[in-house]
KEFI-613262 format. One record per residue (C-alpha): y, z, x negated; chain; residue number from 0. Coordinates in steps of 0.25 Angstrom, whole numbers, padded with zeros to 4 digits. Each point is the difference from the previous one (the first is absolute). Layout:
# KEFI-613262
<atom><y>Y</y><z>Z</z><x>X</x><chain>A</chain><resi>NUM</resi></atom>
...
END
This chain:
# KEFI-613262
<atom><y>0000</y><z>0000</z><x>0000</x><chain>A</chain><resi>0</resi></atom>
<atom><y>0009</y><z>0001</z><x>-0011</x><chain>A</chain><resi>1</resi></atom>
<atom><y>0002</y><z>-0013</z><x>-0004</x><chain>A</chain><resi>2</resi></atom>
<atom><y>0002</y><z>-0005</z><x>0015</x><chain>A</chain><resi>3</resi></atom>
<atom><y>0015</y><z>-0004</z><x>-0002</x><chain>A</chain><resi>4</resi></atom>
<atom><y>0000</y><z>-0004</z><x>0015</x><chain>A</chain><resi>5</resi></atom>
<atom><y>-0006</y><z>0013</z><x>0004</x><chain>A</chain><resi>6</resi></atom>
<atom><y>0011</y><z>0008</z><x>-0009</x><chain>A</chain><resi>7</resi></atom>
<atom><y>0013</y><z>-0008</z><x>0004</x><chain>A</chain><resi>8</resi></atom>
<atom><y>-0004</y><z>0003</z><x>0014</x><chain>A</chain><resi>9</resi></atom>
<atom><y>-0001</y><z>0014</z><x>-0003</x><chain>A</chain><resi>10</resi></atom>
<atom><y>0014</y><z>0002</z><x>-0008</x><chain>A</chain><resi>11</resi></atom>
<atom><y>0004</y><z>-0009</z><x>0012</x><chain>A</chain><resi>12</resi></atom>
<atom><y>-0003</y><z>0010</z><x>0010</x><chain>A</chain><resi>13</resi></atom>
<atom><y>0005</y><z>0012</z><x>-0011</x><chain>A</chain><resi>14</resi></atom>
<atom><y>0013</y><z>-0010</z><x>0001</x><chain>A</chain><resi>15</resi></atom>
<atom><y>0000</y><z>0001</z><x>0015</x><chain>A</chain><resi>16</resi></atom>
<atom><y>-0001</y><z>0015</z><x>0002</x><chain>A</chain><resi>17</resi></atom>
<atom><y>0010</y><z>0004</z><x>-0011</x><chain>A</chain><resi>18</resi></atom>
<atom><y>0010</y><z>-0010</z><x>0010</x><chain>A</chain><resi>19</resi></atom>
<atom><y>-0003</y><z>0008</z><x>0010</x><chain>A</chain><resi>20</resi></atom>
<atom><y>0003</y><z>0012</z><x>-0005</x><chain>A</chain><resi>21</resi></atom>
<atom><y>0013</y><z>0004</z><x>0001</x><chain>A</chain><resi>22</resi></atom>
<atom><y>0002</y><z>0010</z><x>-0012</x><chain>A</chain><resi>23</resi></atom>
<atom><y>-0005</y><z>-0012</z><x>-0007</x><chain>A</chain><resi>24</resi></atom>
<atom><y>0007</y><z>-0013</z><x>0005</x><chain>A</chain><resi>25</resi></atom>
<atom><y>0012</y><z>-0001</z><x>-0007</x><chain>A</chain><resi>26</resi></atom>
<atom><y>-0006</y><z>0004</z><x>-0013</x><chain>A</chain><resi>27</resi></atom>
<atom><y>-0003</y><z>-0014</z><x>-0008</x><chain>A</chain><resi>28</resi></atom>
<atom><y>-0013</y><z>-0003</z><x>-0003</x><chain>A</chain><resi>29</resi></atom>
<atom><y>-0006</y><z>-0007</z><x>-0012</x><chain>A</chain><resi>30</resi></atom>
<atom><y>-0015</y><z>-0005</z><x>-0002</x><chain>A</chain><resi>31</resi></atom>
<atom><y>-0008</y><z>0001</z><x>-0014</x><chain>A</chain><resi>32</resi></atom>
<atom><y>-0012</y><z>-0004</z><x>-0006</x><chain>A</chain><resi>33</resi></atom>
<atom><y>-0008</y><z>-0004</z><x>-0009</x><chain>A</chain><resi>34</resi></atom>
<atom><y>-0012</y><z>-0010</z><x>0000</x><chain>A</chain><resi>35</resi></atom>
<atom><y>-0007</y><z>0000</z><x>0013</x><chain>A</chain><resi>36</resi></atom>
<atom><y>0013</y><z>0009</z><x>0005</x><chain>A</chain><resi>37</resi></atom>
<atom><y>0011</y><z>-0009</z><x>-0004</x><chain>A</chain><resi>38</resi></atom>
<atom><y>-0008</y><z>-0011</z><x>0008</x><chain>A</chain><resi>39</resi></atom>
<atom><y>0000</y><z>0008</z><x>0011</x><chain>A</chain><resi>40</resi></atom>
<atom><y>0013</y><z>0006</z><x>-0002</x><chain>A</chain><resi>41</resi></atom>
<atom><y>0006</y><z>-0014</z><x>0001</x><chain>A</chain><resi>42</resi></atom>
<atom><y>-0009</y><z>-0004</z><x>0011</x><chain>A</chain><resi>43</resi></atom>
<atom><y>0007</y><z>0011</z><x>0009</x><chain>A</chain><resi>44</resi></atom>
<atom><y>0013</y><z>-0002</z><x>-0005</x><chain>A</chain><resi>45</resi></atom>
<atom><y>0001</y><z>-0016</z><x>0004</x><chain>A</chain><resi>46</resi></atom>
<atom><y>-0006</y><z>0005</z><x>0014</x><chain>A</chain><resi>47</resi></atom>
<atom><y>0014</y><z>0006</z><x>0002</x><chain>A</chain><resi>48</resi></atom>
<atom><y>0013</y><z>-0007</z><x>0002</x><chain>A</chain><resi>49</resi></atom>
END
């Protein structure tokens, strides 16, 4: 399951999602990072949002 770069840009999708939703959290600026496997997925979940 690790290396499932769909399965793990869906996940930090979702993580993406919730933090929008909260609203302690919203305003904050949010920033992805990874490495390998992660930066994949990282930059598959940021070009999912405008």
């Amino acid at each position: 399951m690790r290396f499932d770069i769909d399965l793990l840009g869906t996940r930090l999708s979702a993580i993406v999602d919730w933090i929008g939703a909260q609203g302690n959290l919203m305003r904050l600026p949010l920033g992805l990072f990874g490495a390998s496997t992660g930066a994949a997925a990282a930059l598959k979940a940021a070009a999912s949002r405008p």
